[in-house]
PAMARTI-458179 format. One line per 4 residues: number of its first residue (from 1); for each residue x, y, z of C-alpha. Coordinates in steps of 0.5 Angstrom, whole numbers, plus 2048, in hexadecimal, padded with zeros to 3 digits. Example, Ala and Ser with C-alpha at 12.3 -4.5 7.8 and 13.67 -1.06 7.14 Angstrom:
! residues 2
1 = 819/7F7/810 | 81B/7FE/80E
END
This chain:
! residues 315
1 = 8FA/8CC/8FF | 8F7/8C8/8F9 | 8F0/8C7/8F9 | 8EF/8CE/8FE
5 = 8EA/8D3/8FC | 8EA/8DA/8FD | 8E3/8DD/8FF | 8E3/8E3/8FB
9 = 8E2/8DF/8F5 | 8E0/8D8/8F6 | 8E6/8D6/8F2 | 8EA/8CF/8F3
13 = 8F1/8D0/8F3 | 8F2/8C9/8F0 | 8F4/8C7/8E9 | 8EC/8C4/8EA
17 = 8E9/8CB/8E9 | 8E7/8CC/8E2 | 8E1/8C8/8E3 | 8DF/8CC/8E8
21 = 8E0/8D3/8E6 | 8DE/8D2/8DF | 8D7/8D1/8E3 | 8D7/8D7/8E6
25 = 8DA/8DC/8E0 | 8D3/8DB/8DB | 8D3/8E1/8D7 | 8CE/8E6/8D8
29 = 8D0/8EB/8D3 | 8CB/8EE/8CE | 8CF/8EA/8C7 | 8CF/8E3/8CB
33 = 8C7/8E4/8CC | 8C6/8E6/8C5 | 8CB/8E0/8C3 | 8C7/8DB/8C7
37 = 8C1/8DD/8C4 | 8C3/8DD/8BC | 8C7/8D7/8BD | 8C1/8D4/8C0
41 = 8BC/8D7/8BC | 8C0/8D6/8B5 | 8C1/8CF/8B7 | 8B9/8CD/8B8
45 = 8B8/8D0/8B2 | 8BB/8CC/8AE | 8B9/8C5/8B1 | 8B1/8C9/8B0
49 = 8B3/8CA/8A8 | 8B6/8C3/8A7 | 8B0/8BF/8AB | 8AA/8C3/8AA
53 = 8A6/8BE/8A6 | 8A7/8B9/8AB | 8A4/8BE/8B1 | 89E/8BF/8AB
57 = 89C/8B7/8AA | 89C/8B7/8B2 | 898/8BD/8B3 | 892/8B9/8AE
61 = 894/8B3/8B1 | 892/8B5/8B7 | 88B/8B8/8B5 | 88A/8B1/8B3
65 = 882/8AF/8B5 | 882/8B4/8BA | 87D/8B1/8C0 | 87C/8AA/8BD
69 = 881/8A3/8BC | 882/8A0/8B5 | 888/89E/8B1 | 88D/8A3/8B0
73 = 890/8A5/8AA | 897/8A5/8AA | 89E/8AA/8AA | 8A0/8A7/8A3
77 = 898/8A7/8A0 | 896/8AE/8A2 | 89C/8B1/89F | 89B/8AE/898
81 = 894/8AF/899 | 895/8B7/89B | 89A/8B7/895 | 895/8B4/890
85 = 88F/8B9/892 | 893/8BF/894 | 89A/8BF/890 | 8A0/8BF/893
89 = 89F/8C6/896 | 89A/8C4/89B | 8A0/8C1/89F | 8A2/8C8/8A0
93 = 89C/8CC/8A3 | 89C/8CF/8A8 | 8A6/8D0/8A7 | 8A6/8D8/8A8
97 = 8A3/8D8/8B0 | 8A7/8D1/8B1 | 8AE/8D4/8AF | 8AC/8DB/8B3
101 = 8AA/8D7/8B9 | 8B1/8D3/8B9 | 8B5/8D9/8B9 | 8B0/8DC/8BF
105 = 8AF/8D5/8C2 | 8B4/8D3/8C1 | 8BA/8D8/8C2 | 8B6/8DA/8C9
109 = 8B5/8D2/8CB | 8BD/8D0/8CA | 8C0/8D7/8CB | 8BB/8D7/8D2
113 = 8BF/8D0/8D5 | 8C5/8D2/8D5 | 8C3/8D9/8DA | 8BE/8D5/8DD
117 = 8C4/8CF/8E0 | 8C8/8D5/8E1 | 8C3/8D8/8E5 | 8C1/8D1/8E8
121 = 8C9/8CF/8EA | 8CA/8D6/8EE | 8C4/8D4/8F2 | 8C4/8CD/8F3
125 = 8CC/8CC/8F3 | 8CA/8C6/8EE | 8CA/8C3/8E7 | 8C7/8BE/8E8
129 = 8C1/8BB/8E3 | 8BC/8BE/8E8 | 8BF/8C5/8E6 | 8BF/8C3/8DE
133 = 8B8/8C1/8DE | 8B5/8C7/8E2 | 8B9/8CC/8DE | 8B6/8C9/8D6
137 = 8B0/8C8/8DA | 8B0/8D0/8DB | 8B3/8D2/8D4 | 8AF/8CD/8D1
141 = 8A8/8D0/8D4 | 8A9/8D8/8D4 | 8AC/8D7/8CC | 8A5/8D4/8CB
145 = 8A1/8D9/8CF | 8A4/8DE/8CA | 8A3/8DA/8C4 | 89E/8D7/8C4
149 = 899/8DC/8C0 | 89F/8DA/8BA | 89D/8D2/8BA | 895/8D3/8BB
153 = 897/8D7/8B4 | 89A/8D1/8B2 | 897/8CB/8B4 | 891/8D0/8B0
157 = 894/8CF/8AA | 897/8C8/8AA | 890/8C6/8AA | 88B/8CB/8A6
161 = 88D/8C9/89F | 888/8CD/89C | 88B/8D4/89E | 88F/8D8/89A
165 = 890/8DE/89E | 897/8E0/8A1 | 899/8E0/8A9 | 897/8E6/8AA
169 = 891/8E6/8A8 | 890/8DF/8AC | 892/8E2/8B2 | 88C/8E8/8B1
173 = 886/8E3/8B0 | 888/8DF/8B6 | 888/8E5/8BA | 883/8E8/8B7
177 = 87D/8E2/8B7 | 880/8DE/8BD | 883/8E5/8C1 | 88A/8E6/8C2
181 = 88A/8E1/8C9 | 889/8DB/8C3 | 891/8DC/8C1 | 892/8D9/8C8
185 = 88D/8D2/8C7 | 891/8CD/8C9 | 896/8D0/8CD | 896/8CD/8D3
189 = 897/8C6/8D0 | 89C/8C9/8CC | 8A0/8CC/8D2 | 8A0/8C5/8D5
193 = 8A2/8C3/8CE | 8A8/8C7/8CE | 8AA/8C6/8D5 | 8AA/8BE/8D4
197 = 8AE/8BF/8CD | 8B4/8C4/8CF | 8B5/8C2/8D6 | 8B5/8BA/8D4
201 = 8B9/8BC/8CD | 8BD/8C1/8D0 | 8BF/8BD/8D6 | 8BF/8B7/8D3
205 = 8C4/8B9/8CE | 8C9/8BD/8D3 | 8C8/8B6/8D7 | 8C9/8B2/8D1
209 = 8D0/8B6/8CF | 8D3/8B5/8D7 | 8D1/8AD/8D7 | 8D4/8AC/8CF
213 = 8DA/8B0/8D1 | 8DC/8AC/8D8 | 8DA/8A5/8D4 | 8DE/8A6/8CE
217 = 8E3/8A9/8C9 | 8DF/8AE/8C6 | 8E0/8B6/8C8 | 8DD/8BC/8C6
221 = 8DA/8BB/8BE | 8D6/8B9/8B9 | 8D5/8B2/8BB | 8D5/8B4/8C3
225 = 8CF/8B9/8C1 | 8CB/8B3/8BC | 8CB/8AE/8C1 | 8C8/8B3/8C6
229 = 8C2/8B7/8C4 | 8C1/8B0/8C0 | 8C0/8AD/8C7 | 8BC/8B4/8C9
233 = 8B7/8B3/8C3 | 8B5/8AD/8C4 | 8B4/8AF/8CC | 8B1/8B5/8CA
237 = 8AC/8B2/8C5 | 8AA/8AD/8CA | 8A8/8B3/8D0 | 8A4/8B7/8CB
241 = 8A1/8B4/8C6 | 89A/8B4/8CA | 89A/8BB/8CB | 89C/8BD/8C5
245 = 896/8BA/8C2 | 891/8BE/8C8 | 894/8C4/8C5 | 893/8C3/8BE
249 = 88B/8C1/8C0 | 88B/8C7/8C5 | 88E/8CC/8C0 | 88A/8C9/8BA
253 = 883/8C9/8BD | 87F/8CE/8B9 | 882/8CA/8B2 | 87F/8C4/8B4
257 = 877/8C3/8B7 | 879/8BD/8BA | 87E/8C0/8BF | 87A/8C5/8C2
261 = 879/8C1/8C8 | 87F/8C2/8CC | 87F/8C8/8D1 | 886/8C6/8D2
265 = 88D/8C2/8D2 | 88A/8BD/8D8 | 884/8BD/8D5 | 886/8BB/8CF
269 = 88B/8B6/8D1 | 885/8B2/8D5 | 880/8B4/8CE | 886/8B0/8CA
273 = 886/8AB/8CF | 87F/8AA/8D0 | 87D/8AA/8C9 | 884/8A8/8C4
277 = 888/8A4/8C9 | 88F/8A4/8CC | 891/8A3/8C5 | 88E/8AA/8C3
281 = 893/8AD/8C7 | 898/8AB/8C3 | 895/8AC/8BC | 89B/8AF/8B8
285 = 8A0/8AD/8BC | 8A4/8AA/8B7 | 8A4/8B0/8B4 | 8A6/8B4/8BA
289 = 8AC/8B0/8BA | 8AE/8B0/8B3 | 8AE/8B8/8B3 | 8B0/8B8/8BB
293 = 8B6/8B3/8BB | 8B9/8B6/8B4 | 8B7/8BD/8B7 | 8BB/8BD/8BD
297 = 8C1/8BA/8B9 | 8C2/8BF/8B4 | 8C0/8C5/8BA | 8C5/8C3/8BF
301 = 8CC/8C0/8BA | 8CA/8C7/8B6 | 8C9/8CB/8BD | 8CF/8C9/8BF
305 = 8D4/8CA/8B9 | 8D1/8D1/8B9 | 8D2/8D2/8C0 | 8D9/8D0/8BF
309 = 8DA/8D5/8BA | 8D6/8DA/8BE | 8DC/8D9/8C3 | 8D7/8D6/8C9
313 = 8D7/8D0/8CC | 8D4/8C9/8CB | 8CE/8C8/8CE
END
């Protein structure tokens, strides 16, 4: 009879099917788990290229009068200012780490999600937006936690303009003058940090896609793809950019003097608070939503197109 099921295999035996068997039949095979992370990986890595001095100007923007109030300088000023006094390369330190933490980062944060809402829809027999924002919470925070020696190597390199040597031996002089545990300042904000971002751009997007497909003509594409991470980066940009900032002064501590005062992210909220204003918080912001906002564009419309071409799925 139309509509029954047979227990053995929970499939509905309707024309209505196909939703639901899809679900149940993610690949778990060896070549998608790589195809998921190279996709991922290849697809943040790119955006990373294109919009890294964007994240250089918003880490110097957001280490502006560290502890006091004042007037600003400005994204636009600062970039002619480090331009001037650096040359046009400084807007590129710190890029090797950057483009390795993407692949890693990124590869594990994306490749992560799609398992993870598996996982969660097996569990809960839901797909509700709980279930997305959980799962990018959980990808987000373990690609983070694995990573995070990677960024404070970069956020280094971003801000000493006075050093010349390479990553690697970066990494050794951190190790070696701060101990191996300063590879992981600022973690705890930074877990946070990518848990708020991939839970609300991965679910905010995935959201995005069902809601513009049941209200308009648009179907799976290009345009459908821009709309929605530009709706993903937006939101994700207004979610995060207080903790990115945190992170950034955390994991910036031994370069600046003035920032040693924090034990911790909370602690150093309520320090920016106190001491700089609400405002503070957001320093670096539009920064944030320059690099972010084309960033998930490029990541996802580039993450799909390889996913199609790797025969997955869309997200």
């Amino acid at each position: 009879m139309a509509g029954d099921s047979t227990p053995a295999t929970g499939k509905i035996l309707s024309s209505g099917s196909t939703e639901v068997e899809e679900r149940r039949k993610w690949g778990v095979s060896a070549s998608d788990v790589v195809s998921h992370f190279v996709t991922s990986g290849m697809s943040v890595a790119a955006a990373t290229g294109i919009t890294h001095p964007l994240d250089v100007l918003k880490v110097r923007l957001q280490m502006q009068l560290v502890g006091q109030r004042g007037p600003l300088v400005g994204m636009g000023r600062l970039s002619l200012q480090v331009v001037e006094s650096e040359g046009l390369r400084s807007l590129y330190l710190g890029l090797v780490p950057a483009l390795t933490r993407s692949v890693l980062y990124g590869g594990l944060r994306l490749g992560l999600y799609e398992p993870s809402k598996y996982l969660c829809e097996l569990a809960f027999e839901s797909t509700n937006i709980l279930v997305k924002i959980a799962s990018g919470a959980f990808s987000g925070a373990v690609a983070t936690a694995l990573t995070n020696p990677v960024e404070v190597l970069k956020v280094r390199l971003q801000m000493n303009t006075r050093s010349s040597v390479g990553p690697i031996h970066e990494m050794r002089r951190i190790a070696s003058e701060e101990g191996v545990r300063a590879l992981w300042k600022g973690v705890g904000p930074a877990m946070a940090r990518a848990a708020t971002l991939t839970a609300s751009q991965l679910a905010t997007y995935d959201e995005s896609k069902q809601a513009v497909i049941k209200y308009t003509p648009l179907e799976e594409g290009f345009h459908l793809h821009l709309i929605s991470s530009t709706i993903a980066g937006t939101v994700s940009t207004l979610m995060t950019a207080p903790m990115d900032m945190v992170k950034t002064r955390l994991m910036l501590q031994r370069e600046s003097s003035c920032a040693r005062m924090y034990r911790n992210g909370l602690h150093c909220a309520y320090q920016v608070l106190r001491s700089e204003g609400p405002s503070g918080l957001y320093k670096g912001g539009l920064a944030i939503f320059a690099r972010l906002a084309p960033q998930t564009m490029i990541t996802f419309v580039l993450c799909e197109k390889l996913r199609g071409l790797a025969g997955l799925k869309a997200i």
